[in-house]
C-alpha positions in Angstrom: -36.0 -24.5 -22.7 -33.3 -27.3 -23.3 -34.0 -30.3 -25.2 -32.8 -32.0 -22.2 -35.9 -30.8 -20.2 -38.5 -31.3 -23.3 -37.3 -34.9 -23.2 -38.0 -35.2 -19.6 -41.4 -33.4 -19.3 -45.0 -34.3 -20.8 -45.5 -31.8 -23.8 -48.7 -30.3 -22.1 -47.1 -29.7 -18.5 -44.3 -27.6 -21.2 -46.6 -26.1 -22.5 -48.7 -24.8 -19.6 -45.8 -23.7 -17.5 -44.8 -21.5 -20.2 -48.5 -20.3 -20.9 -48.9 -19.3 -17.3 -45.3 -18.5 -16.2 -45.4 -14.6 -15.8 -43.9 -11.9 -18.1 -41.6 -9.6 -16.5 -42.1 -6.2 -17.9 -39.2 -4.2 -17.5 -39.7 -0.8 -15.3 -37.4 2.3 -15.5 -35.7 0.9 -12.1 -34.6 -2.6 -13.8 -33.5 -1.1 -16.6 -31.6 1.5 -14.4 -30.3 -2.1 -11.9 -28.4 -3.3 -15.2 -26.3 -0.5 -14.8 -26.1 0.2 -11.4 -26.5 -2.9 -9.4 -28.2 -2.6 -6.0 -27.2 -4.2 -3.1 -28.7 -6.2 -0.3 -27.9 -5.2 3.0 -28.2 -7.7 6.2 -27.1 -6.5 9.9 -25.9 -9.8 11.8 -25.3 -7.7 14.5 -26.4 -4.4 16.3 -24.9 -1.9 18.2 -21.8 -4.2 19.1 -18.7 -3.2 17.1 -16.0 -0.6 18.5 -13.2 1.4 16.6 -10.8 -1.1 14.5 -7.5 -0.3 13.1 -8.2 -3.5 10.6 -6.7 -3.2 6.8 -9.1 -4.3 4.2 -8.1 -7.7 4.2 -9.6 -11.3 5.3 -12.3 -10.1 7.5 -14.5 -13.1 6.5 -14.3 -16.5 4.2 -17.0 -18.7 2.4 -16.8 -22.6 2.9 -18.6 -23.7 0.0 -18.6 -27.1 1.5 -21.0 -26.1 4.2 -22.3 -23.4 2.1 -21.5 -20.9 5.2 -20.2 -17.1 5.3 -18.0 -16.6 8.4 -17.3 -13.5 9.8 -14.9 -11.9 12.1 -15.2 -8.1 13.7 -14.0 -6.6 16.7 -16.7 -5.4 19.5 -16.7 -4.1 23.0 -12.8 -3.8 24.2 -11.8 -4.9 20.9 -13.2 -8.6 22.1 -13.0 -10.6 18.4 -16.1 -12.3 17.5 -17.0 -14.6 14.8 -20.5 -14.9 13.0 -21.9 -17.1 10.8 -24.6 -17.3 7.6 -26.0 -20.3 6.4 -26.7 -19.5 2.6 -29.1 -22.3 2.7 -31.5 -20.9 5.9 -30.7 -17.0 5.3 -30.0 -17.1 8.9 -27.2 -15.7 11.1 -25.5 -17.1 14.0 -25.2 -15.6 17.6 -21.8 -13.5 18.0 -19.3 -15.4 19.8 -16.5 -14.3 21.2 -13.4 -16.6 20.9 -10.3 -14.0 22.0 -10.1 -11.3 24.0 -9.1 -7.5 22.7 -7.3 -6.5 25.7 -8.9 -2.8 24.8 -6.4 -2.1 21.8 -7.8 -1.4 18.6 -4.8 -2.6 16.8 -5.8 -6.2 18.2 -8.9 -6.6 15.2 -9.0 -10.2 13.8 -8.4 -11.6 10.6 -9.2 -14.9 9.3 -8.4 -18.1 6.9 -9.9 -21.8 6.3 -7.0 -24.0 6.0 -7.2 -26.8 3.9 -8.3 -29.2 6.9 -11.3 -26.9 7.0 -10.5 -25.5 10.6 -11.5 -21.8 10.9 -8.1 -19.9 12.2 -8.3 -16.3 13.4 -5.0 -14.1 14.1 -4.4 -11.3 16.1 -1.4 -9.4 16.1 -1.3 -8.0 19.8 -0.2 -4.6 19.4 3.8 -4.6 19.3 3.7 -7.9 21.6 2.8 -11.2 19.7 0.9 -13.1 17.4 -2.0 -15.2 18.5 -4.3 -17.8 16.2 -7.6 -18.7 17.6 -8.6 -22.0 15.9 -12.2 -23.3 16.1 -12.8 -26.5 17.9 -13.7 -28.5 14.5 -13.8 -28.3 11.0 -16.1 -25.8 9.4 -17.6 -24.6 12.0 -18.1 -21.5 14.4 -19.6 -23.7 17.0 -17.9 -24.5 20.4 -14.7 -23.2 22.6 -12.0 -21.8 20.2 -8.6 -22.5 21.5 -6.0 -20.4 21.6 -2.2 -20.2 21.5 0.6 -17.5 21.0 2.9 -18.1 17.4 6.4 -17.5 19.3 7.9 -16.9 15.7 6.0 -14.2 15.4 7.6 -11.7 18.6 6.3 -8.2 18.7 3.7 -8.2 16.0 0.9 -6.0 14.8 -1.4 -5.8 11.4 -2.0 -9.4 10.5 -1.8 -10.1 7.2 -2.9 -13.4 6.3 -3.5 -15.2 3.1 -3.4 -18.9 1.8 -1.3 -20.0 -1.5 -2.8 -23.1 -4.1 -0.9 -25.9 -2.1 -2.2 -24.7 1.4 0.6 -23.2 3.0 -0.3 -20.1 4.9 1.6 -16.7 5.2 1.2 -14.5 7.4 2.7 -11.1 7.5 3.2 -8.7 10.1 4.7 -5.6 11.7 7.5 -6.0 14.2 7.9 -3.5 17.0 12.1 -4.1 17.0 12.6 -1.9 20.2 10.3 -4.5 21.9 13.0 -7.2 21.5 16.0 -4.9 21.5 15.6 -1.3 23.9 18.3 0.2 22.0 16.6 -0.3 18.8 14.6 3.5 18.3 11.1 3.3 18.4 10.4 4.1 14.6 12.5 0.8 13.3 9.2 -1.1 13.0 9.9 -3.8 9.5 7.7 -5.7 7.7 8.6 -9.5 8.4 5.8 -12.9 8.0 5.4 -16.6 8.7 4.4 -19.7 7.5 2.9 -23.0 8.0 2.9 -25.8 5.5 0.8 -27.9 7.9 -2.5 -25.9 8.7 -1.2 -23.5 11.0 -0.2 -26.3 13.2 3.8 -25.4 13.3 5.5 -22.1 12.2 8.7 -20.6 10.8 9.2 -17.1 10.2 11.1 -15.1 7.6 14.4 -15.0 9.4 14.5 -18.5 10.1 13.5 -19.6 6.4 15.7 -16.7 4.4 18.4 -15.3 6.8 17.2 -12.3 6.5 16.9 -9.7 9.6 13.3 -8.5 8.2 11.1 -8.9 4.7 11.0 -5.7 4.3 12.4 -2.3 6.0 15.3 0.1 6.7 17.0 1.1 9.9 18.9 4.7 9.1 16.9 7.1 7.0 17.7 10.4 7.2 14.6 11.2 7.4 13.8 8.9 10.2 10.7 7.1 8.2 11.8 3.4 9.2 8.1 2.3 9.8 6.5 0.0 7.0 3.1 0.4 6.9 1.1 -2.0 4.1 -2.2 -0.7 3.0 -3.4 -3.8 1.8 -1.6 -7.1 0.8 -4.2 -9.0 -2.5 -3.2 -12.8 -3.5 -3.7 -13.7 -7.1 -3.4 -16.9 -7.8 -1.5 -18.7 -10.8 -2.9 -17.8 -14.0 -2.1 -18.4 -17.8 1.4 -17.2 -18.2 1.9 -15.1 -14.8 3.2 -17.2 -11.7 1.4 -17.5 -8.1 1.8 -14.0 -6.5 0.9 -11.4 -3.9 0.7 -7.7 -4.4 1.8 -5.2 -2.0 1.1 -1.3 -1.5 2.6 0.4 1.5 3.5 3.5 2.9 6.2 5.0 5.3 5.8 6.5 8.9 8.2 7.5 11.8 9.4 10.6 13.0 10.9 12.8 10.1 12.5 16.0 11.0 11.2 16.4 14.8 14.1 12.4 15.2 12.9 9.4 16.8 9.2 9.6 17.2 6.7 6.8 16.4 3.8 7.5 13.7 4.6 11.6 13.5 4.8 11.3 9.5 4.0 9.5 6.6 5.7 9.7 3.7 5.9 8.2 -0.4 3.7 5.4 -1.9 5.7 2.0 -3.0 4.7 -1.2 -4.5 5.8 -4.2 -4.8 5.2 -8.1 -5.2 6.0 -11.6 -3.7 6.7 -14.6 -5.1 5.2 -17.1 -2.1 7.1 -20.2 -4.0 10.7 -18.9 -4.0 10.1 -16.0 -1.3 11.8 -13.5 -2.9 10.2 -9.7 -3.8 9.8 -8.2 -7.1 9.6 -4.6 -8.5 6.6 -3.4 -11.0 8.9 -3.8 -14.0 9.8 -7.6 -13.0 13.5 -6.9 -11.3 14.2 -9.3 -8.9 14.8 -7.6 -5.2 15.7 -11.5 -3.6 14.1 -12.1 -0.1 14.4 -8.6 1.1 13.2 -5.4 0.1 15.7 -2.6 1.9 15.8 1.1 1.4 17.9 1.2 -1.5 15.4 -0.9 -3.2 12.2 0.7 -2.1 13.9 4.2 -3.6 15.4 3.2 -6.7 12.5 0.2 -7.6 9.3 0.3 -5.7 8.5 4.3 -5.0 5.3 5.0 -7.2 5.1 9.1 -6.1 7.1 10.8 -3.1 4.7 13.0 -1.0 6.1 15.8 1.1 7.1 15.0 4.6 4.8 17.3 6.5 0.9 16.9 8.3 -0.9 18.9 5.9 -4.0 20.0 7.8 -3.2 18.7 10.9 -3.5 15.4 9.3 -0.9 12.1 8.4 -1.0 11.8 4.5 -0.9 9.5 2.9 -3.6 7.5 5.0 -2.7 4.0 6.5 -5.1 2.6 3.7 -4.4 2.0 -0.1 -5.3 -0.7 -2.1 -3.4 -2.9 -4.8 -4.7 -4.7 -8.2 -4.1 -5.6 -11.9 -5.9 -4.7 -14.7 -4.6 -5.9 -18.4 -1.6 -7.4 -16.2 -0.4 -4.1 -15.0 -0.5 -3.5 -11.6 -2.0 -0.5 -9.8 -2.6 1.6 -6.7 -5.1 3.2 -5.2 -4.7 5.6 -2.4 -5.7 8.9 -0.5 -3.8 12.2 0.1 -5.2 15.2 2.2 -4.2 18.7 1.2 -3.9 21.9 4.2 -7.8 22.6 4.1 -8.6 18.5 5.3 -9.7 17.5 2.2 -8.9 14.1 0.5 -7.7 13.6 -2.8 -8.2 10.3 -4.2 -5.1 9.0 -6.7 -5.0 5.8 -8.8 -0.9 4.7 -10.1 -1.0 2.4 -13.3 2.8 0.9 -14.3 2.4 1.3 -17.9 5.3 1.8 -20.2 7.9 1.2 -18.1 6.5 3.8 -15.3 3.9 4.8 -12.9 1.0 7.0 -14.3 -1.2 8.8 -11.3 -4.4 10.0 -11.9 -6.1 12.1 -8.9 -9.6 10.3 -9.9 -12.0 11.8 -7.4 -11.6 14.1 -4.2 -13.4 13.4 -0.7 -13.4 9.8 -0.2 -11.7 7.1 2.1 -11.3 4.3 -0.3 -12.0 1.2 2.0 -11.6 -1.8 -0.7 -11.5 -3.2 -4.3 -13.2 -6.1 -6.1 -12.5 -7.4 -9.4 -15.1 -7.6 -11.6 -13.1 -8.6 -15.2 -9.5 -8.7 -16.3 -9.7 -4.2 -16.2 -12.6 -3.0 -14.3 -12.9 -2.9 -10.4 -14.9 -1.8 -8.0 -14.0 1.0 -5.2 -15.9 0.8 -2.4 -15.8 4.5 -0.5 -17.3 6.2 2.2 -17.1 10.2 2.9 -16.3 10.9 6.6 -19.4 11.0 9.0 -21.7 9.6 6.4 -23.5 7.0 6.2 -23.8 4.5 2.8 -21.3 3.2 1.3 -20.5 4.4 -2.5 -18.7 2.2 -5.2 -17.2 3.0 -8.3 -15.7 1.6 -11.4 -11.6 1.5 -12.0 -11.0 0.7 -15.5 -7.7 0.2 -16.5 -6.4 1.3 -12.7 -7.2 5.4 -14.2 -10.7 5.6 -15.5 -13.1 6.1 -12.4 -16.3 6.4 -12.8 -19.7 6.3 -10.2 -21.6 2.7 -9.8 -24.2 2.8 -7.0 -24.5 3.3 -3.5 -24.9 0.5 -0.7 -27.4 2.3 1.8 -26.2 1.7 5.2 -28.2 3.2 8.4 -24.8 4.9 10.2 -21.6 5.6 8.7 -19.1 2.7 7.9 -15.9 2.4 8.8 -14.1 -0.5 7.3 -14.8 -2.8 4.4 -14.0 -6.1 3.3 -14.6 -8.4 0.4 -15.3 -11.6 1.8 -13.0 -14.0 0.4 -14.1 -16.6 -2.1 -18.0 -14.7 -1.2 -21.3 -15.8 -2.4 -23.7 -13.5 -2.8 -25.8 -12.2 -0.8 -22.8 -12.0 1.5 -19.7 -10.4 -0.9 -18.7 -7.7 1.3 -18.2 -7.3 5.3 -18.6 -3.8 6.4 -17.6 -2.7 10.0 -20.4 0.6 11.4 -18.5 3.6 12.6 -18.3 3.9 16.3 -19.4 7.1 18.4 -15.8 7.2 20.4 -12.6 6.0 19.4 -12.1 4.3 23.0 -13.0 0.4 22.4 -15.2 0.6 25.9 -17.6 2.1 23.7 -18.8 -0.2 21.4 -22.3 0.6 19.2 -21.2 0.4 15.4 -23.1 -2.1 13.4 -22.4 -4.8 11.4 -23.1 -5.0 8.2 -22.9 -7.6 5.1 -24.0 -6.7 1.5 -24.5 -8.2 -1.7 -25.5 -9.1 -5.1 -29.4 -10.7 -4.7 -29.9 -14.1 -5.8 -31.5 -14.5 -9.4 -35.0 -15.0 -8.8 -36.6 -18.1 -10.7 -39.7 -17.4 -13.2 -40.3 -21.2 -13.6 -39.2 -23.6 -10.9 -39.9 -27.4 -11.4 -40.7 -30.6 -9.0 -37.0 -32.3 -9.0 -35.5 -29.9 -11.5 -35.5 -26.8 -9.1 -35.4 -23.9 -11.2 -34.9 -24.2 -15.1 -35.8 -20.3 -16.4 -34.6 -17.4 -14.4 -35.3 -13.7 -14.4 -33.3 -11.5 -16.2 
């Protein structure tokens, strides 16, 4: 007990709280919790969510001003909905849905708070535009969402938004070129973003602030692998001695030997990272790339490991989902391979020493996100296909895996997201497997898991709790 407190309280009323305040005695299954944390699982939501194409990025926010978890998930023709939890009451909002899907399963939301507290959700409308739904006051899921269509951002899919120190919000995105050009072939599909400096009131986009035709892309590979797919985009903010920054892992995809043909391959694992203040791209080693990464680049700088350009099984490989961190300041990749028999091998890349060291750390797992837990250790969250639960595992130094716990969820999962800035009990969004991939059909769950709060052994008039259980 602090001195504080035995100045504040009657030495008797100390005394008898501790007399009576229970013991904990510590059972096999506590000790076994220290190790292997277990997770809470809530289900805001029931039967409701249909197949999402949605990378594992900004599917929900904390406002620790309201003390509120807010949600966004795609249900019933790909309709977005937003949900809310109010740490305070342990109670959920309603669904409400603020856009409209238009029965795509590219269309899935993402979301951001800008620093005016207004709740903005984007939707890249498959190959067509980019839409922000922006609720009708500060903080708050309540009320008719408006809606309009970011004309700087023409032809988009995959959202990918995320917000720097001073506010400004980037958003990138995959263009569809032959939407805005017919003679352009259909596998030229580049990576480009935009911004707004004033809450997502007013936009530019990449061309208009760099010159640059796209961010990143190429437009004549022999191979005919033009398409830029990211896996997953992670801001890290400024830190002792390393500048404001924003990983990247990606992938490639178009039509390989068979010529112009959209999504027939995929092909190599790259890396990179963006500097938000200057806009230029960097390479593992530091090499500056300027404000656009081109094919030259992403061969000779960014290409972890080349995979072969075929469908082993049946099946694209790599998958359209990796992930990206840092652990001891090196970056690192996580992503999933099949070989002919359907199976997936699991491979972590470290840059260390000047190069990229893969590991295959585990085989038979979709990888579906990452959380930091210190400056070397992460945790993987995984699923196995058609299984329910959700297992995690420890990353340490972006090659040491090793098994955690599983999160026990009633049907399979199939997307997961770490909330951003979370608060336990709500640290991770996870979208429920639906039984068809058409978006009519709609009857995956929702789920949201975390940490339990520490529960208080002696709690106090005025002073709330002042001794919790270990």
């Amino acid at each position: 007990m602090t001195r504080t407190l035995r100045a504040l309280l009657p030495l008797p009323l100390i005394a008898a709280a501790l007399v009576t305040a229970p013991v904990a005695v510590a059972a096999p299954e506590a000790n076994l919790s220290k190790a292997a944390p277990r997770f809470d699982v809530m289900t805001p939501a029931s039967t409701v969510a249909s197949r999402t194409d949605r990378r594992p990025m900004a599917g929900a926010v904390y406002d620790k001003v309201t003390d509120q978890t807010i949600t966004t998930w795609s249900g019933q023709h790909a309709h977005n909905y937003v949900q809310a939890y109010d740490h305070k009451k342990k109670t959920w909002t309603a669904p409400r849905q603020i856009a409209d899907g238009e029965s795509d399963p590219h269309n899935y939301p993402t979301i951001v708070q800008a620093d005016d507290g207004y709740l903005l959700v984007f939707q890249g409308m498959h190959n067509k535009s980019l839409r922000l739904t922006r609720s009708p006051k500060p903080r708050s899921v309540e009320g008719d969402w408006t809606q309009h269509t970011i004309a700087e951002g023409a032809a988009a899919s995959y959202p990918m938004p995320f917000k720097t120190a001073n506010g400004t919000i980037y958003v990138f995105f995959r263009e569809t070129s032959q939407e805005l050009d017919p003679s352009k072939p259909t596998d030229f599909r580049p990576m480009r973003y935009v911004v707004s400096t004033d809450n997502g009131r007013s936009w530019r986009n990449s061309e208009q602030l760099t010159g640059q035709r796209f961010a990143i892309g190429s437009t004549s590979r022999a191979d005919h692998m033009d398409e830029i797919y990211i896996g997953q985009l992670r801001y890290e903010p400024a830190s002792l001695g390393n500048r404001e920054r924003v990983h990247i892992v990606y992938t490639l995809a178009g039509g390989g030997p068979e010529g112009h043909k959209h999504d027939r391959y995929h092909r190599n694992i790259y890396y990179a990272w963006f500097d938000p203040a200057n806009r230029h791209f960097y390479s593992a080693s530091g090499r500056d790339l300027g404000t656009q990464i081109d094919d030259a680049d992403q061969e000779q700088r960014l290409k972890i490991v080349e995979t072969p350009l075929a469908l082993p099984g049946g099946i694209k490989s790599p998958d359209y989902i990796q992930q990206v961190g840092v652990a001891n300041g090196k970056p690192f990749t996580l992503w999933f391979e099949t070989d002919n028999t359907g199976l997936w091998h699991n491979r972590a890349a470290v840059f260390e020493g000047g190069r990229w060291v893969v590991t295959e750390v585990a085989t038979g797992y979709r990888t579906r996100e990452i959380e930091r837990l210190d400056g070397n250790t992460w945790r993987v969250y995984a699923t196995r296909d058609a299984k329910p639960d959700i297992e995690t595992f420890l990353l340490r130094g972006g090659k040491h895996w090793s098994p955690e716990t599983v999160i026990r969820t009633p049907k399979p999962v199939q997307r997961v997201e770490v909330v951003t800035g979370f608060r336990d009990p709500a640290r991770i969004i996870a979208t429920g497997a639906s039984s068809d991939r058409n978006v009519a059909v709609a009857d995956g769950d929702i789920y949201v898991a975390g940490l339990p709060p520490a529960r208080c052994r002696l709690e106090l008039p005025i002073l709330g709790c002042v001794l919790r259980k270990s």
